[in-house]
DSSP file (Angstrom, degrees, kcal/mol; ACC not computed):
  #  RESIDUE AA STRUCTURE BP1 BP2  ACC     N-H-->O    O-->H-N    N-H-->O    O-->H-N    TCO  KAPPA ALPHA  PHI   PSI    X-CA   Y-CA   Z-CA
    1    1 A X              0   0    0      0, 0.0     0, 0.0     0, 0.0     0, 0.0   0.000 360.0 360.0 360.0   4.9  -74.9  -55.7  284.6
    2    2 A X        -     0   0    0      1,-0.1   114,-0.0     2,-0.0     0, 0.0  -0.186 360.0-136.5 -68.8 154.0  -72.7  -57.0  287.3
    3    3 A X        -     0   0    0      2,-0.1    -1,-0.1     3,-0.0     3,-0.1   0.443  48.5 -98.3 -95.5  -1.6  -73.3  -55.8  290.9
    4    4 A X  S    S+     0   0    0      1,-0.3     2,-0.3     0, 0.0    -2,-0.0   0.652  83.4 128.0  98.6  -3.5  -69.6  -55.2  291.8
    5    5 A X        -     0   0    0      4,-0.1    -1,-0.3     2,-0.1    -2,-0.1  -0.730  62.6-118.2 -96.9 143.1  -69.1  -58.6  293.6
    6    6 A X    >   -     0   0    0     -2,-0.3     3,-1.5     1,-0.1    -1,-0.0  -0.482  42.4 -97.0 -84.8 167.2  -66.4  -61.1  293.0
    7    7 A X  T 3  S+     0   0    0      1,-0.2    -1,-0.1     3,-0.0    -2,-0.1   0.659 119.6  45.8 -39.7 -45.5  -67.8  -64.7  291.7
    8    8 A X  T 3  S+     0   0    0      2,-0.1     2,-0.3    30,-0.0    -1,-0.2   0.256  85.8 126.6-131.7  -9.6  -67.8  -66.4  295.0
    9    9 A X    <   -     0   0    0     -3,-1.5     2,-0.4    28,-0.1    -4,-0.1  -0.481  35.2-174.3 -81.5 138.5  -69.3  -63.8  296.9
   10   10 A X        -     0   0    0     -2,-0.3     3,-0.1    27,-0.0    -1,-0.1  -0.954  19.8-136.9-142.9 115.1  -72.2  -64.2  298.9
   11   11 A X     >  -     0   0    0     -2,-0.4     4,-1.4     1,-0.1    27,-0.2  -0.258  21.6-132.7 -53.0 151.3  -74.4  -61.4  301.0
   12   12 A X  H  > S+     0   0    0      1,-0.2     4,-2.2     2,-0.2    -1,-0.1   0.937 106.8  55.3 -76.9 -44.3  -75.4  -62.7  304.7
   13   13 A X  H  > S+     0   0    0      1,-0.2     4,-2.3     2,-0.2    -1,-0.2   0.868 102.5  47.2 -52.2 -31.2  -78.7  -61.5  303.8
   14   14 A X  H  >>S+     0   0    0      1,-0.2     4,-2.9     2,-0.2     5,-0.6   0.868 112.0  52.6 -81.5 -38.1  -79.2  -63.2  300.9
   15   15 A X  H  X5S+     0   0    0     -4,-1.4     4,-1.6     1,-0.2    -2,-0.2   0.878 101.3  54.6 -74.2 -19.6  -78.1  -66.3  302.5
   16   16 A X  H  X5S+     0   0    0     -4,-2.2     4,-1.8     2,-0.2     5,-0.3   0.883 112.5  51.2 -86.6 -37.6  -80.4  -66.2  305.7
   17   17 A X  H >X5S+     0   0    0     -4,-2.3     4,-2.0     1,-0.2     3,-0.7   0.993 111.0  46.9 -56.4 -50.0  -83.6  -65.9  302.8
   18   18 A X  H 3X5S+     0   0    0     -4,-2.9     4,-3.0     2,-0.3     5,-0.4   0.966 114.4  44.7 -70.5 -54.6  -82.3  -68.6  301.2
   19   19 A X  H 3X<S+     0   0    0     -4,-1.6     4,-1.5    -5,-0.6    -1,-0.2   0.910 115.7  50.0 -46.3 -36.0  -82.0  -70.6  304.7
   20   20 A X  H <X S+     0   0    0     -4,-1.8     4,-1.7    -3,-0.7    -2,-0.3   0.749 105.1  57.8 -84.6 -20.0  -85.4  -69.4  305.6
   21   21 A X  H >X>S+     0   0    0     -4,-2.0     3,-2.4    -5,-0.3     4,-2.4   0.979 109.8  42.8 -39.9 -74.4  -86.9  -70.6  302.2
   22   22 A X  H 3X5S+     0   0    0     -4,-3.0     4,-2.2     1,-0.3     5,-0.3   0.915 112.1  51.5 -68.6 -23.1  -85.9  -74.0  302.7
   23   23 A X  H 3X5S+     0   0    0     -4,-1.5     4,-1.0    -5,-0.4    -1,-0.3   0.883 115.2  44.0 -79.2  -4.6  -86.9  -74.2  306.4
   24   24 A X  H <X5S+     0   0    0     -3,-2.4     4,-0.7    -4,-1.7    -2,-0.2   0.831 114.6  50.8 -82.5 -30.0  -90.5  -72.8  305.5
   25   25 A X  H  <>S+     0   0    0     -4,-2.4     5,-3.1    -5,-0.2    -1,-0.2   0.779 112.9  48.7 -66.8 -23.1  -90.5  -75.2  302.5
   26   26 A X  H ><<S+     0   0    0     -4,-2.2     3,-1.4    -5,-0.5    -2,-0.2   0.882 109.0  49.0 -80.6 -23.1  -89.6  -77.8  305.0
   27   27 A X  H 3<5S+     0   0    0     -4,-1.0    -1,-0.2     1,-0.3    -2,-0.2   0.751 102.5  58.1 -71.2 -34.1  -92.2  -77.0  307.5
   28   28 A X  T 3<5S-     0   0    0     -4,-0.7    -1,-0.3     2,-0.2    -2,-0.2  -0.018 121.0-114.7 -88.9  -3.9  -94.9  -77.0  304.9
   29   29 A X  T < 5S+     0   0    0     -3,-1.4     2,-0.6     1,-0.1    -3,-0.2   0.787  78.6 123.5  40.5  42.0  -93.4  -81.1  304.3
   30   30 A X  S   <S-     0   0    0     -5,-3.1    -2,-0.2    -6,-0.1    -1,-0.1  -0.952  75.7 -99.8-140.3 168.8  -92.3  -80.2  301.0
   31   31 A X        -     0   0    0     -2,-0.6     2,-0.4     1,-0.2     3,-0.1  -0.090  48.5-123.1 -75.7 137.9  -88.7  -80.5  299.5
   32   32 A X        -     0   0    0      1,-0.2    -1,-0.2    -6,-0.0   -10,-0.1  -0.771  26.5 -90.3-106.2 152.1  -87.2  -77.2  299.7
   33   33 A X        -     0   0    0     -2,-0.4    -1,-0.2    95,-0.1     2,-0.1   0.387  44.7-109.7 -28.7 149.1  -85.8  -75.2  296.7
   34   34 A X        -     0   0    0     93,-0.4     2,-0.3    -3,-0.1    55,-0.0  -0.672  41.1-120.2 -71.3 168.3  -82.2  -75.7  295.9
   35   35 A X        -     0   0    0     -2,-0.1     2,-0.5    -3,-0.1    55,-0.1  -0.987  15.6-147.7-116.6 149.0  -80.5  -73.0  296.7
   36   36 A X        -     0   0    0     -2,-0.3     3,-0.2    87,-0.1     2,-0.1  -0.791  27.6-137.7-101.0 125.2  -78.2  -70.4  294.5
   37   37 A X  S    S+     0   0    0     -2,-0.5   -28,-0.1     1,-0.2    -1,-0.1  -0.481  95.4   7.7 -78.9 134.7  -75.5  -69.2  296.9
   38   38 A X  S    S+     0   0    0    -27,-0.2    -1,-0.2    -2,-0.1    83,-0.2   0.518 101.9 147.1  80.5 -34.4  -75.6  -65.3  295.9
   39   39 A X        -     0   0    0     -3,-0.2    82,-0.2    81,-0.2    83,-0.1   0.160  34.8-168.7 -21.0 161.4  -78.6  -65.8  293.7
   40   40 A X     >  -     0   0    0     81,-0.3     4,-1.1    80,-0.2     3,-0.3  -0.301   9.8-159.4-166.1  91.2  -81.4  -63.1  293.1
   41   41 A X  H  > S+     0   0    0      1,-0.3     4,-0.6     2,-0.2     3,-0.4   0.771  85.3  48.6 -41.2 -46.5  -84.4  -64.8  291.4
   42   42 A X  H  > S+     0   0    0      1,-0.3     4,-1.6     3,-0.1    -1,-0.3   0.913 106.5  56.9 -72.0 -20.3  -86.0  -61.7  290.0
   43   43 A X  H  > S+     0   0    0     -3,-0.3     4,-0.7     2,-0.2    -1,-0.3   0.886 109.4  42.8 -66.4 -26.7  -83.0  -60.5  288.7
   44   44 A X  H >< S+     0   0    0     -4,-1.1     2,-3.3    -3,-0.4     3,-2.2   0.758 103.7  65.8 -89.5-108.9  -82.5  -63.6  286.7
   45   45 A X  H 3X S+     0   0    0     -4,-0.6     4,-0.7     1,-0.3    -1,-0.2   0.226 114.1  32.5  -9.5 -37.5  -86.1  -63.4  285.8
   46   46 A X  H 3X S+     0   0    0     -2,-3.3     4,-2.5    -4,-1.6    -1,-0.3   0.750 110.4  63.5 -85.9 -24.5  -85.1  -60.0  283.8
   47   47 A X  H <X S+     0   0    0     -3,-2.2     4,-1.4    -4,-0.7    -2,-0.2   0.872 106.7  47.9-108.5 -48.8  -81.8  -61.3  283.1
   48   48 A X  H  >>S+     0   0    0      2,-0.2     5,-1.7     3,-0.2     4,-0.9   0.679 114.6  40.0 -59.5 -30.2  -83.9  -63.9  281.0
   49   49 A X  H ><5S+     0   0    0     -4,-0.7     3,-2.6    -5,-0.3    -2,-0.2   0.957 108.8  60.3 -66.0 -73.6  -86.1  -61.7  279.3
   50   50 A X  H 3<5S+     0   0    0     -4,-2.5    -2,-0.2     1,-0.3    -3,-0.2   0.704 111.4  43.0  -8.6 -51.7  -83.3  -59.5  278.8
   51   51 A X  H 3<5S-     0   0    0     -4,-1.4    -1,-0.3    -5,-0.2    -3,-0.2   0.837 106.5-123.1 -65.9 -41.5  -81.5  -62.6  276.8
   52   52 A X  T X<5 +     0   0    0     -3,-2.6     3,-2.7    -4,-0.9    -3,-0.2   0.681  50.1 164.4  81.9  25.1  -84.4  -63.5  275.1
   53   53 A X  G >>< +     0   0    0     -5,-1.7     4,-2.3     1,-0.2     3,-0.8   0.767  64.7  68.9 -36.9 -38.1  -84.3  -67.0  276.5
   54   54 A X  G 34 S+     0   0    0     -6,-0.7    13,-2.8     1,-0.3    12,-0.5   0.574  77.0  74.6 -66.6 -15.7  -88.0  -67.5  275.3
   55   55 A X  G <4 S+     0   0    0     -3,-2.7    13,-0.5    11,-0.1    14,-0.4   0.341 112.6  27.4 -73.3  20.3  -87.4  -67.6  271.8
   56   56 A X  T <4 S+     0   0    0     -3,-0.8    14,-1.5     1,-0.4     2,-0.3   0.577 128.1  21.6-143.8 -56.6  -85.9  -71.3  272.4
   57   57 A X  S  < S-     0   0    0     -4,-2.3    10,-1.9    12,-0.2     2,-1.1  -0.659  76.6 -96.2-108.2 177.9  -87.9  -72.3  275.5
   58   58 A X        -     0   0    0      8,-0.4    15,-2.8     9,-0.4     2,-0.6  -0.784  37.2-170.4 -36.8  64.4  -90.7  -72.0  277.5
   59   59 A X    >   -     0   0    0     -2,-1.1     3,-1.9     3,-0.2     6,-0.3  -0.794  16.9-141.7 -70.7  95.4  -90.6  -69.8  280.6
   60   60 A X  T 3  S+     0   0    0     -2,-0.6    69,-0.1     1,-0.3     3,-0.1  -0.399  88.7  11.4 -76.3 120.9  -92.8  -69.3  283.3
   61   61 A X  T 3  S+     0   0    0      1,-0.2     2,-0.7     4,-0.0    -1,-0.3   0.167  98.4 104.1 112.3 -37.4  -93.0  -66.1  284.4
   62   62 A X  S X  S-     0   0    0     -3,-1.9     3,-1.5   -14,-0.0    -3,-0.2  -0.921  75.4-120.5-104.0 107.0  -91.3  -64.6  281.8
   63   63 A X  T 3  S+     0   0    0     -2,-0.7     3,-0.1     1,-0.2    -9,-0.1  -0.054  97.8  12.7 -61.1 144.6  -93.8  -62.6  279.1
   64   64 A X  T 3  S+     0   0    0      1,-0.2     2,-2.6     2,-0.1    -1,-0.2   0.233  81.4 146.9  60.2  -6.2  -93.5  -64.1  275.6
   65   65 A X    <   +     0   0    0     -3,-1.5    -1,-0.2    -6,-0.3   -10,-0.1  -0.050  19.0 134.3 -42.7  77.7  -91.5  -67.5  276.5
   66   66 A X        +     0   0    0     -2,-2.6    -8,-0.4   -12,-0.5    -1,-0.2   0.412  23.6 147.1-133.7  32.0  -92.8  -69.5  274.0
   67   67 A X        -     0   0    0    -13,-2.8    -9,-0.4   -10,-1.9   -11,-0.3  -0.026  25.6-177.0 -46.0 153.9  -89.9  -71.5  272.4
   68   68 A X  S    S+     0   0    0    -13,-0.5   -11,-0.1   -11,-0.2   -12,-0.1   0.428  70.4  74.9-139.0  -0.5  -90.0  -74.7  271.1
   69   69 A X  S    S+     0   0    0    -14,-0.4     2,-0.2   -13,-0.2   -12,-0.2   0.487  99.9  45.5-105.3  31.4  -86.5  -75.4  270.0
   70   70 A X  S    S-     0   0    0    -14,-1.5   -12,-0.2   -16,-0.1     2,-0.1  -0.772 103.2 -85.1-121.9 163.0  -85.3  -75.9  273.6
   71   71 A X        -     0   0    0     -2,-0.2   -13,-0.1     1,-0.1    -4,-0.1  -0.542  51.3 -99.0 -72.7 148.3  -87.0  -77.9  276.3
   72   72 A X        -     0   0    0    -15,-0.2   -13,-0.1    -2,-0.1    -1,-0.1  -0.323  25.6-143.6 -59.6 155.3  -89.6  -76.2  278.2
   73   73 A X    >   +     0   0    0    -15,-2.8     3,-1.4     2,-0.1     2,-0.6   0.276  57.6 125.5-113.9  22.0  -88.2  -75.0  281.5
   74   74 A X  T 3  S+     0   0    0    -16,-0.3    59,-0.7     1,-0.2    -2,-0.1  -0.524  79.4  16.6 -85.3 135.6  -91.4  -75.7  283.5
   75   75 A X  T >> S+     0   0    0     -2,-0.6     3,-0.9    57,-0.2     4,-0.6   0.091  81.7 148.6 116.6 -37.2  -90.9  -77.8  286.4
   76   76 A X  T <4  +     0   0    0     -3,-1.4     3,-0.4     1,-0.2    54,-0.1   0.421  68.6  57.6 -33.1 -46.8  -87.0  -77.0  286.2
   77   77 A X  T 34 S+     0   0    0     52,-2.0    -1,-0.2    49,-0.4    53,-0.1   0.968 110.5  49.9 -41.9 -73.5  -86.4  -77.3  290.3
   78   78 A X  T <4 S+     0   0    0     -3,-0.9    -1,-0.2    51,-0.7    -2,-0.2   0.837  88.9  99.3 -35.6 -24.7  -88.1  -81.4  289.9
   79   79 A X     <  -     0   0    0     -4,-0.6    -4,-0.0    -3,-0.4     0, 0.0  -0.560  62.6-156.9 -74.5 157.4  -86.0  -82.5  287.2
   80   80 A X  S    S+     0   0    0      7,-0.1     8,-0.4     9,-0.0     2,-0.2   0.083  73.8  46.7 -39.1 -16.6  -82.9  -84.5  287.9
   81   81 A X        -     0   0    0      6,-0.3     2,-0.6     7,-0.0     6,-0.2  -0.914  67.5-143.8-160.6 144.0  -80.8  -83.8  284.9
   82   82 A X  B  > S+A   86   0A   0      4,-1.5     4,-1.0    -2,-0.2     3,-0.3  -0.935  97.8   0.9-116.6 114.7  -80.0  -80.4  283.2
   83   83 A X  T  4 S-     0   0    0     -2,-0.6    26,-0.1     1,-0.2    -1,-0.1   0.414 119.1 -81.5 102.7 -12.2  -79.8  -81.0  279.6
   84   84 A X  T  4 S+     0   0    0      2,-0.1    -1,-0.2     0, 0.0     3,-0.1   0.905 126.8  65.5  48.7  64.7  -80.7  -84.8  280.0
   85   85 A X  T  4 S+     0   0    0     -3,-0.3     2,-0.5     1,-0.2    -2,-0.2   0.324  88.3  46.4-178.8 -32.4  -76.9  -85.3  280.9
   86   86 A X  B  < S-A   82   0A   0     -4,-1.0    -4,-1.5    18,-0.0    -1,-0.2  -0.974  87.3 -98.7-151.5 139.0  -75.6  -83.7  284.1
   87   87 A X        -     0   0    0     -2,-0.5     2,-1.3    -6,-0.2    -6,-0.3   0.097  36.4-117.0 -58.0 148.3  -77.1  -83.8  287.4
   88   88 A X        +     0   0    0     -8,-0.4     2,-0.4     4,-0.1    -1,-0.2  -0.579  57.0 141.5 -90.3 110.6  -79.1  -80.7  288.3
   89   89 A X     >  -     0   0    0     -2,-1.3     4,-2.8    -3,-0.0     5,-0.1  -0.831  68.1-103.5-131.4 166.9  -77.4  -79.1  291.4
   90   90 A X  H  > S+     0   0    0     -2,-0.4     4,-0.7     2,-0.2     5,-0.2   0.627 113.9  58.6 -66.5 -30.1  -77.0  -75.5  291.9
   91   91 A X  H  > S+     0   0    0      2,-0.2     4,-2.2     1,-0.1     3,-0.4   0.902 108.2  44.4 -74.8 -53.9  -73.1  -75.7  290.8
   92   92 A X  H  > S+     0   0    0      1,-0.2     4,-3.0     2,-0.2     5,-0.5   0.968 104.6  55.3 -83.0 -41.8  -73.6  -77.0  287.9
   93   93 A X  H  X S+     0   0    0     -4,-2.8     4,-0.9     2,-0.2    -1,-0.2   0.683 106.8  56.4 -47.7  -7.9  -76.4  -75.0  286.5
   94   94 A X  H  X S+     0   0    0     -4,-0.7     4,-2.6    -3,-0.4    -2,-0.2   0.822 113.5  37.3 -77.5 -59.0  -74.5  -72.2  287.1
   95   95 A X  H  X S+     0   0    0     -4,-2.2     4,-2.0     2,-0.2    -2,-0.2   0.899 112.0  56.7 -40.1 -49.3  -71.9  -73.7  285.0
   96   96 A X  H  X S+     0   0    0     -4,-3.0     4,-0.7     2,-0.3    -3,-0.2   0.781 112.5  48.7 -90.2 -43.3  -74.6  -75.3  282.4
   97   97 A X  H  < S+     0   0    0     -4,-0.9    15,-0.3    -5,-0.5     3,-0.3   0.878 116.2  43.2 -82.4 -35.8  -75.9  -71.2  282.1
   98   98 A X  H  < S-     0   0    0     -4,-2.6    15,-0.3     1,-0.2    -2,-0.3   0.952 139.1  -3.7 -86.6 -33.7  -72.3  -69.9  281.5
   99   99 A X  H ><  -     0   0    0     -4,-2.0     3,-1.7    -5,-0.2     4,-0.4  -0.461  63.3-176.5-154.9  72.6  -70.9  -72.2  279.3
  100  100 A X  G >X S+     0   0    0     -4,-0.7     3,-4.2    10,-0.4     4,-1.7   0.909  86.5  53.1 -41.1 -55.2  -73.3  -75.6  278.1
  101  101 A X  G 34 S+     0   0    0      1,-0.3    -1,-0.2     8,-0.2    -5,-0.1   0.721  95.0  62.4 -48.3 -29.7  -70.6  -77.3  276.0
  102  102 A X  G <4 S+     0   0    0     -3,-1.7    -1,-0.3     1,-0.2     3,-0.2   0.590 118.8  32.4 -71.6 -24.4  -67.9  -77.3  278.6
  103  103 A X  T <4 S+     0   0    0     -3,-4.2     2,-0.3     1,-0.5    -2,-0.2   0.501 138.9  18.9-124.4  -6.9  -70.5  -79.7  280.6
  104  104 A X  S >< S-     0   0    0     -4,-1.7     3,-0.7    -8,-0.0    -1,-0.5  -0.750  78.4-152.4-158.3 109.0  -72.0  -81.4  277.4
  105  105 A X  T 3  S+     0   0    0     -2,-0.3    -3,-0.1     1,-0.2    -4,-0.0  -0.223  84.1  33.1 -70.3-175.8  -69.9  -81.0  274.5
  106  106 A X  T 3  S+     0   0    0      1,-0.2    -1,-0.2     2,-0.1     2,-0.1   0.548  83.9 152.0  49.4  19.5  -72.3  -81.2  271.2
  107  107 A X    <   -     0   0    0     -3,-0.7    -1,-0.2     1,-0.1    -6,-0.1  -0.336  51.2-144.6 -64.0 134.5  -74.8  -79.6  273.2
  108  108 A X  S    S+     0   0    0     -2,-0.1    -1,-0.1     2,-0.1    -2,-0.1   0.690  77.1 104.2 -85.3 -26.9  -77.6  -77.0  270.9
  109  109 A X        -     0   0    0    -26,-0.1    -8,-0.2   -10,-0.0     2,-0.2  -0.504  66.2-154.7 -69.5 128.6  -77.5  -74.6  274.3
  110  110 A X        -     0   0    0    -10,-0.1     2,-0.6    -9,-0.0   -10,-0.4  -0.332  15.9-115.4 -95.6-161.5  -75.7  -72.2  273.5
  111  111 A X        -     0   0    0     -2,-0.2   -13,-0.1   -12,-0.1   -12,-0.1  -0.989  26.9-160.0-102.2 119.9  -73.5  -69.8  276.2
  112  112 A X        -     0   0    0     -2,-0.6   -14,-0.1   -15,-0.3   -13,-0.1   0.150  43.7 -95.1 -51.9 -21.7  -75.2  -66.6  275.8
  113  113 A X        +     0   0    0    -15,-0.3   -15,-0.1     1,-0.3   -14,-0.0   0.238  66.0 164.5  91.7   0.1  -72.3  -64.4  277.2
  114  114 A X        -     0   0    0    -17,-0.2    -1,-0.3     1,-0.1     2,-0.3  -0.092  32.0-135.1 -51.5 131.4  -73.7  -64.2  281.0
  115  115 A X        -     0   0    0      1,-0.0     4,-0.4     0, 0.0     3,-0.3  -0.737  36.7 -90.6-103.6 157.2  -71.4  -63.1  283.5
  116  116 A X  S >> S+     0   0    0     -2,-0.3     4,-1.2     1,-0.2     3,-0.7   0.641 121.8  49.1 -40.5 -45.3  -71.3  -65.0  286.7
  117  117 A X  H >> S+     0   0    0      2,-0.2     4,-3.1     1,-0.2     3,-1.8   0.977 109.8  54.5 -14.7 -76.4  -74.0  -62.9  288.6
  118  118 A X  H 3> S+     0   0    0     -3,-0.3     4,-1.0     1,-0.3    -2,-0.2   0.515 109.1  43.5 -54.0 -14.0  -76.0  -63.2  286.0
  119  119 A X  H <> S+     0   0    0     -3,-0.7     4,-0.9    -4,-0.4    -1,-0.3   0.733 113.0  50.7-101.5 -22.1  -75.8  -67.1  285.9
  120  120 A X  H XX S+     0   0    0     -3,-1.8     4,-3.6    -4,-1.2     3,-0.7   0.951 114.6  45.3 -84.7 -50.6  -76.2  -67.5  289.6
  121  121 A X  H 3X S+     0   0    0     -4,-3.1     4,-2.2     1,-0.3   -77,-0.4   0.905 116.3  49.2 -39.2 -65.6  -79.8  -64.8  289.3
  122  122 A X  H 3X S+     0   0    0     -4,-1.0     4,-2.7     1,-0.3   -77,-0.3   0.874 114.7  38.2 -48.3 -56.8  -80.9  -66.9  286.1
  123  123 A X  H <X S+     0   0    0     -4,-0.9     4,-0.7    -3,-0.7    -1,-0.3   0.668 117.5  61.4-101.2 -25.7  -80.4  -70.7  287.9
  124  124 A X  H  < S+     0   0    0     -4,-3.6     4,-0.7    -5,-0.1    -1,-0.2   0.915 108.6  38.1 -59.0 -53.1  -82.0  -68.6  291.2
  125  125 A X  H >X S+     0   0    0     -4,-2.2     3,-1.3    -5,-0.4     4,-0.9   0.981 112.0  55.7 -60.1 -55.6  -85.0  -67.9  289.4
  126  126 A X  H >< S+     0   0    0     -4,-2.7     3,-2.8    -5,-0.2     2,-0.9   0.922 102.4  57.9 -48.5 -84.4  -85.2  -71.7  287.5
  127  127 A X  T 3< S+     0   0    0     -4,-0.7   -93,-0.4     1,-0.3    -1,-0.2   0.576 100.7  69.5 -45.4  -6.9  -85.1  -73.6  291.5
  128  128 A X  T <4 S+     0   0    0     -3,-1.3     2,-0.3    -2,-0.9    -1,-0.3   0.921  79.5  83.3 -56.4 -47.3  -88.2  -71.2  291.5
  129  129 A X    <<  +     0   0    0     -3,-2.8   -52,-2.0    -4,-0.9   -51,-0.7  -0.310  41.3 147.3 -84.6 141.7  -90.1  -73.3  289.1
  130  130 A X        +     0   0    0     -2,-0.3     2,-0.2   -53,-0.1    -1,-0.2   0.607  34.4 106.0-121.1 -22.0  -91.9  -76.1  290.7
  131  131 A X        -     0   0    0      1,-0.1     2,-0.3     2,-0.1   -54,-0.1  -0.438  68.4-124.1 -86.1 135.8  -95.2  -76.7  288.6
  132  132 A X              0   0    0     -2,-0.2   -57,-0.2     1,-0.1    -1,-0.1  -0.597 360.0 360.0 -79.7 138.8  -95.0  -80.0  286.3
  133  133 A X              0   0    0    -59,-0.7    -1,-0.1    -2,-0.3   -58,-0.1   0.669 360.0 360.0 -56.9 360.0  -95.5  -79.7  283.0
């Protein structure tokens, strides 16, 4: 599923939406989305279906997310913590979606097999959700 881009690569387009996101969230007075360098929320939105992320949480957005042996992921942008354990920044969820144990050993998340794309698209699409549980 990869798009042909190395890990670190980042379109100028994608990065001027992401710039104008956060100044329209700012404009609007409210905290703008992190942003996933390289991201592409709907693609991670499929990328989550695709996975079958929903048998374990909640997903908004996503048809048939209704897991319960994972946290719900509504809200995800507001929280503070991925995992109740490592801060939520864009770097590390990217990390936290490719390999959880590596950033909390003993961890129940498992790594899924997601190539790097696919982990920045996913953790685009999470800094979507904003609504509190």
């Amino acid at each position: 599923m990869g798009r042909g881009r190395g890990v670190g690569a980042v379109s100028a387009r994608s990065l001027a939406t992401a710039l104008l996101a956060a100044a329209a969230a700012l404009a609007c007075g409210r905290e703008p989305l992190a942003v996933v360098p390289g991201g592409d929320a709907e693609a991670g939105r499929q990328v989550i279906a695709a996975y079958q992320c929903g048998v374990c949480h909640v997903i908004p957005g996503v048809r048939g997310a209704r897991g319960v042996v994972g946290p719900p992921l509504t809200g995800f942008a507001l929280r503070s913590y991925i995992g109740g354990r490592v801060p939520n920044t864009p770097q590390n969820l990217v990390a936290w979606v490719l390999e959880p144990s590596a950033l909390a050993p003993g961890t129940a998340m498992p790594a899924v097999g997601l190539d790097p794309q696919q982990a920045r698209d996913v953790a685009a699409y999470l800094y979507q959700l904003r609504d509190a549980p």
